[in-house]
C-alpha positions as CSV (number, residue, x, y, z in Angstrom):
1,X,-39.6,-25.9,30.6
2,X,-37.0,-25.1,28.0
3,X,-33.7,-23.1,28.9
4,X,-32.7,-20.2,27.1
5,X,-29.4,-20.8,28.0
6,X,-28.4,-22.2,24.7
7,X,-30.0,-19.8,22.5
8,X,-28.7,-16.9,24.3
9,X,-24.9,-18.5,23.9
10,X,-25.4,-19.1,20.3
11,X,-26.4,-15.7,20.0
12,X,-23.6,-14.1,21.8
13,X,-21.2,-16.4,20.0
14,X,-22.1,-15.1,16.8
15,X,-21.8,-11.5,17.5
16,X,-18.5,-12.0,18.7
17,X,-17.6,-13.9,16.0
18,X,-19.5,-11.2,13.7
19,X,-17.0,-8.8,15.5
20,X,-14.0,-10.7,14.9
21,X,-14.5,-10.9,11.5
22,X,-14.8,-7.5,11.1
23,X,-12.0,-6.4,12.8
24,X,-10.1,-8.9,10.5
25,X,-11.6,-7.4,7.7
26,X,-10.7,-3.6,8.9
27,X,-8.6,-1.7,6.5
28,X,-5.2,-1.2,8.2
29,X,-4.3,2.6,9.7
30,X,-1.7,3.6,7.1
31,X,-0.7,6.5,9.7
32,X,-1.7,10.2,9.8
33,X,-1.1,11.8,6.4
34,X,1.1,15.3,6.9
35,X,0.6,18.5,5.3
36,X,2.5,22.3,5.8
37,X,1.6,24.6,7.6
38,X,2.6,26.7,4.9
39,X,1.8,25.8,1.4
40,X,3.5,27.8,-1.4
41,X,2.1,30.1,-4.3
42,X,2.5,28.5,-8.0
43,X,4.9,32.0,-9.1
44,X,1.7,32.4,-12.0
45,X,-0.8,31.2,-9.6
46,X,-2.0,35.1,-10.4
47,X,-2.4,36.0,-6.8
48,X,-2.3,39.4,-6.2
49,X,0.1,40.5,-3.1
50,X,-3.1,42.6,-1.0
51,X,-4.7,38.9,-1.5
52,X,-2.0,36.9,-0.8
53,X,-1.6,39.4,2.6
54,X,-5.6,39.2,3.7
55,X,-6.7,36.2,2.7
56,X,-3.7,34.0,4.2
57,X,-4.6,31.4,1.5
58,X,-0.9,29.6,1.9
59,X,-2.6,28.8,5.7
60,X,-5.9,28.6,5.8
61,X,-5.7,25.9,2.8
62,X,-3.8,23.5,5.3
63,X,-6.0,24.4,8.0
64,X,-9.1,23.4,6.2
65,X,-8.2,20.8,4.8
66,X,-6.7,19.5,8.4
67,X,-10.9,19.8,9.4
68,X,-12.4,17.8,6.5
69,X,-9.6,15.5,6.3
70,X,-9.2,11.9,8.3
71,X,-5.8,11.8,10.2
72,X,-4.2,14.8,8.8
73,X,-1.3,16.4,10.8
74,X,0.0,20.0,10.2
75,X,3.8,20.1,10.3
76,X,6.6,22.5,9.6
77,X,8.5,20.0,7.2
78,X,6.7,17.0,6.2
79,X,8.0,12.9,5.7
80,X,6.7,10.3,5.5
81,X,3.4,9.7,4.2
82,X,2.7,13.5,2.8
83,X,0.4,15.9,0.7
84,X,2.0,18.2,-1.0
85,X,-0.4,20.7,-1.9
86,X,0.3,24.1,-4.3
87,X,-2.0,27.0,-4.9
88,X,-1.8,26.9,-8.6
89,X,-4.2,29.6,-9.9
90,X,-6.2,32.3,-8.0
91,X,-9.1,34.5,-9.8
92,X,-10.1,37.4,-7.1
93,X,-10.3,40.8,-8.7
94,X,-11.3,42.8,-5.5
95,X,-14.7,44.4,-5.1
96,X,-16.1,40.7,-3.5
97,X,-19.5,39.4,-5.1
98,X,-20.0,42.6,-6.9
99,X,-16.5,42.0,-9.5
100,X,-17.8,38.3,-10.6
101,X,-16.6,35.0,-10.1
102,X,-13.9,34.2,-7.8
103,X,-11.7,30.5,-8.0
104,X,-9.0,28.6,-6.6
105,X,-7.1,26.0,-7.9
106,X,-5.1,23.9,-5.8
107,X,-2.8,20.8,-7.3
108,X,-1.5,18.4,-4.4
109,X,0.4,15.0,-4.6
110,X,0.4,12.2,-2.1
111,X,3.8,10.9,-1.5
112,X,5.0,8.0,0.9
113,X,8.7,8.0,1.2
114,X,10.0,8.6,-2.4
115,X,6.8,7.1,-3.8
116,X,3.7,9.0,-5.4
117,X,0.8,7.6,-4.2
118,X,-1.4,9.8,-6.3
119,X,-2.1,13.6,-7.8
120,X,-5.2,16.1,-8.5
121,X,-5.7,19.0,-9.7
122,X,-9.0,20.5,-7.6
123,X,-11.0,23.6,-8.7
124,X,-14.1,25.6,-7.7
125,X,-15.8,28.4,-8.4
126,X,-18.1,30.9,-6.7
127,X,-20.2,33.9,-7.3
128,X,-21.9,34.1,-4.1
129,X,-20.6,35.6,-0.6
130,X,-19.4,38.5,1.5
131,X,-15.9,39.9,0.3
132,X,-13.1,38.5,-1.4
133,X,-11.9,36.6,1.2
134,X,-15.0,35.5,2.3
135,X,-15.4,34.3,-1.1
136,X,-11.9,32.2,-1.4
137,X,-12.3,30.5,2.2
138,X,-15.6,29.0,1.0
139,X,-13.9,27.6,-2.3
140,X,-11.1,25.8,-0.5
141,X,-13.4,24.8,2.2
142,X,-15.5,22.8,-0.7
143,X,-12.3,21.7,-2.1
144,X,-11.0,20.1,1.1
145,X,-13.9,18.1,0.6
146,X,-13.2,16.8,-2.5
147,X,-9.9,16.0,-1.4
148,X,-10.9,14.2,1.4
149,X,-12.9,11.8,-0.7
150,X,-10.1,11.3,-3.7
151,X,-7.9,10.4,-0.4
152,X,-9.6,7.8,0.7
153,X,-8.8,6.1,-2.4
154,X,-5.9,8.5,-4.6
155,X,-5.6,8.2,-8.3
156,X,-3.2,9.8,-10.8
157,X,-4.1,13.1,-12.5
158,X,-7.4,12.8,-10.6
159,X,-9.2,16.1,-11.6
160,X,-12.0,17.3,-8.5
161,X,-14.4,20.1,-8.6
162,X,-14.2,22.1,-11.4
163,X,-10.8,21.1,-12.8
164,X,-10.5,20.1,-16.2
């Protein structure tokens, strides 16, 4: 009768060695990537003040993007490795679906130390959802998104969504 001794050591052997290699392989954690709290308005980013007031873009912005993207930290003032983001251009006439399309454009750069790592410019459109607001959170929400996947590997003058 034949052991299975051998065979089960080979087997185990190779998965650890399976799991070595992979580790070895593993792209190394560059840290978590900071972002305000508070983003600022582009002065013609064509925001008006009531939707500057209720829809809190300069926040929520950092706060979505904080849920879609990996090891993101919100900060008062950030260093280090950092995206600096900017609400460049907001279309929301008020009157929700019924006034037509709403958008958001946000343009970000990824900085470590003094060194850009990579910019976009990220744009979406909707005509669909509840009020104005309503409306806006659901573009940057889909914008986040495309951030998060230009992150994982940043270009220059990447353009996501919508932007042209």
């Amino acid at each position: 009768m034949k052991s299975g001794f051998p065979r089960v050591a080979a087997r185990a052997l190779t998965i650890a060695v399976a799991g070595v290699i992979t580790l070895g392989l593993a792209a190394p954690s560059l840290g978590a990537t900071q972002i305000a709290k508070t983003i600022k308005y582009h002065p013609m980013s064509g925001a008006s003040p009531k939707v500057k007031e209720e829809c809190q873009l300069d926040t929520k912005i950092p706060e979505f993007f904080a849920q879609e993207l990996p090891d993101v930290k919100l900060v008062n003032k950030p260093s280090g490795r950092r995206l600096i983001l900017t609400i460049r251009d907001v279309h929301a006439p008020p009157g929700g679906m019924f006034s037509g399309p709403k958008w958001v454009r946000v343009d970000g750069e990824l900085k470590s130390g003094g060194k850009t790592l990579g910019t976009f410019r990220a744009k979406r459109n909707t005509v669909s959802g509840g009020g104005t607001c309503g409306m806006l959170h659901k573009i940057v929400k889909v914008i986040a998104k495309d951030v998060a996947e230009w992150i994982a590997n940043p270009t220059t003058d990447a353009r996501l969504g919508n932007a042209k």
